[in-house]
C-alpha positions in Angstrom: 12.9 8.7 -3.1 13.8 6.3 -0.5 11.2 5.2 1.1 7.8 3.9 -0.8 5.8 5.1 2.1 6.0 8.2 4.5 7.0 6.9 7.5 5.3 9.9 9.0 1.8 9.2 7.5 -0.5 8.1 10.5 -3.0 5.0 9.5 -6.2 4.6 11.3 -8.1 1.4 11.6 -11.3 3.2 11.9 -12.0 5.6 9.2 -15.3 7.6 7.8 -14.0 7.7 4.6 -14.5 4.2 2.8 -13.0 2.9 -0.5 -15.8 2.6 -3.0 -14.1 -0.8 -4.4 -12.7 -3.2 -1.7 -12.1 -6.2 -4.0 -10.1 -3.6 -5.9 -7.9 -2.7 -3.1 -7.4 -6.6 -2.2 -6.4 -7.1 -5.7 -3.6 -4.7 -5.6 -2.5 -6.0 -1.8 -2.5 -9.1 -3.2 -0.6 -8.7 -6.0 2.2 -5.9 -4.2 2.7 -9.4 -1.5 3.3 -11.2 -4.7 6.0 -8.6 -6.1 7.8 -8.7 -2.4 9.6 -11.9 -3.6 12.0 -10.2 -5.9 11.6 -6.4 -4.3 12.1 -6.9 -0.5 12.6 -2.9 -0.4 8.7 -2.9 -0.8 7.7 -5.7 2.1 7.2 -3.2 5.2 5.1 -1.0 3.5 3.0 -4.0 2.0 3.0 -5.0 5.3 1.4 -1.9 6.5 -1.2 -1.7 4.1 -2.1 -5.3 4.2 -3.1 -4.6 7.6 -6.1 -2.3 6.2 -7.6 -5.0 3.8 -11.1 -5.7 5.7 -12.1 -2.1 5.6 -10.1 0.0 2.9 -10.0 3.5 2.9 -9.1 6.6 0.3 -6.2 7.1 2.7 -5.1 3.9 2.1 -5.1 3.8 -1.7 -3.3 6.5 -1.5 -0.5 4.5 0.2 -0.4 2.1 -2.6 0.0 4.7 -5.1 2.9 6.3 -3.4 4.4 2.4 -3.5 3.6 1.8 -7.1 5.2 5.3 -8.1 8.3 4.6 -6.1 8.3 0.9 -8.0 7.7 3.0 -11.3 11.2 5.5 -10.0 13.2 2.8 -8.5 16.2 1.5 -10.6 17.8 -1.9 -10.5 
């Protein structure tokens, strides 16, 4: 895996399908910014879904689990 994020994968500002926890999602943002400073692989796709922090979506939890499973595959 290369790539934490699929650089295909289309985000949309405005989505139908809310997150049922938004202070969850924040948390994990906030933390993923926090982990940049010794994984710089990681800061475009935390930038990406940082973007999505007023009004998270399913899609983009998904996002973060696809980065947290390529922290949990990535060797250093």
């Amino acid at each position: 895996m290369n790539c934490p994020v699929d650089p295909n994968q289309i985000l949309m500002v405005e989505h139908e399908d809310a997150f049922s926890n938004p202070k969850r999602y924040r948390t994990w943002v906030e933390e993923l910014i926090y982990l940049t400073i010794t994984r710089p692989d990681i800061s475009f796709a935390i930038s990406v879904v940082n973007q999505f922090m007023h009004n998270p979506c399913t899609d983009y939890q998904n996002a973060i689990i696809c980065i947290l499973r390529y922290l949990k595959k990535a060797t250093r």
